[in-house]
C-alpha distance (Angstrom), angle and dihedral (degrees) to the residues before:
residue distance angle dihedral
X1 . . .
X2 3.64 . .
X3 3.89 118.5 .
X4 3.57 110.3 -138.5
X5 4.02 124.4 -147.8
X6 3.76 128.8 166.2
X7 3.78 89.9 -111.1
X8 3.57 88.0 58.2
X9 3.74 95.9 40.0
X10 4.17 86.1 49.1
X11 3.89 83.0 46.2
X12 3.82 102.2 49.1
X13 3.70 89.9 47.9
X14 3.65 97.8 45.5
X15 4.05 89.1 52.1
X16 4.34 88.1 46.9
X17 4.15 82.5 62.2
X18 3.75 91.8 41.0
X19 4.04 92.4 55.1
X20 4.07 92.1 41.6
X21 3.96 91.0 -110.1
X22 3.58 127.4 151.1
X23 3.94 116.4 -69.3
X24 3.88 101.5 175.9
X25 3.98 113.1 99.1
X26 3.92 95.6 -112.7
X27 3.23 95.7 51.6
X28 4.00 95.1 47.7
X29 3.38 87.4 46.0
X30 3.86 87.4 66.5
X31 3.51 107.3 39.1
X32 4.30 96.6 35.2
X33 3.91 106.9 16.1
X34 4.20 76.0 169.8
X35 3.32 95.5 61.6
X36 4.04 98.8 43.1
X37 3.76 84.5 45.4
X38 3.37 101.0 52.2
X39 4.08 96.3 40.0
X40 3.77 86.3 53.4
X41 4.02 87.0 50.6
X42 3.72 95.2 51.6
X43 3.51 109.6 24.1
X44 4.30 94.7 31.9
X45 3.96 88.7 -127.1
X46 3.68 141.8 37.8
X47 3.81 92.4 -132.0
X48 4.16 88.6 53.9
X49 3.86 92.4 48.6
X50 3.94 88.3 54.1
X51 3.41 95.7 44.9
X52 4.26 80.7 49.1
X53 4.03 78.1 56.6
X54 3.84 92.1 67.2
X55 4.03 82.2 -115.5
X56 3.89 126.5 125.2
X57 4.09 103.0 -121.5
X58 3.91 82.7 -164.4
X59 3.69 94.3 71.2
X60 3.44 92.5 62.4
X61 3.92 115.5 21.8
X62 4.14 105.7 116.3
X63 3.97 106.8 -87.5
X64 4.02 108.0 -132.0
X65 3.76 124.3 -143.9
X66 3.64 130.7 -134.8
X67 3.67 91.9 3.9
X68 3.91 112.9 146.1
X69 3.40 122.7 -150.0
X70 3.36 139.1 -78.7
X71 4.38 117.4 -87.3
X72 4.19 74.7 9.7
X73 4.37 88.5 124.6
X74 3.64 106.4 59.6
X75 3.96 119.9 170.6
X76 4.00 93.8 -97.2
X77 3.69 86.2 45.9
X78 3.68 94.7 56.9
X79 3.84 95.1 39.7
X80 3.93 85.4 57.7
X81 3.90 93.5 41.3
X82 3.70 96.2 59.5
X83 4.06 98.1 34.7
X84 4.20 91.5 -109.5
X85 3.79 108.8 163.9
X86 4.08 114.7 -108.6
X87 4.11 108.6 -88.8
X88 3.41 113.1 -112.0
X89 3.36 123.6 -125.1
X90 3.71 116.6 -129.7
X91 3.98 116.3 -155.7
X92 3.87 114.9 -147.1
């Protein structure tokens, strides 16, 4: 059983972008579920324990397409999206 510091975490991760491996949490979490584990343990997220690393995690986290922003879908927004007639507002 490995025993898991931060140096080694820092070390481990530092050597993945040395030998061109995968960097991005999914993909660490295939090849090394040790390593992701323990960098989540000590540093409370992958992202925090590469940034610990001295690397940028935004250089390689997975890019998605056609995502819209966060808070982007409020209710009006979804009433208009999917043709739902305006609510009527009843006055008591």
């Amino acid at each position: 059983m490995r025993r898991w510091t931060k140096e080694r975490v820092i070390e481990k991760i530092q050597d993945r972008q040395k030998e061109g491996m995968k960097l991005n949490s999914q993909g660490v979490q295939q090849e090394d579920s040790g390593l992701y584990r323990a960098a989540r343990d000590l540093f409370g997220s992958w992202y925090d324990a590469v940034q610990e690393a001295g690397i940028d995690p935004d250089k390689f986290r997975r890019k998605r397409e056609n995502v819209l922003p966060r808070g982007y879908w409020t209710t009006e927004k979804i009433d208009e999206h999917f043709n739902f007639p305006p609510k009527e507002v009843s006055h008591f």
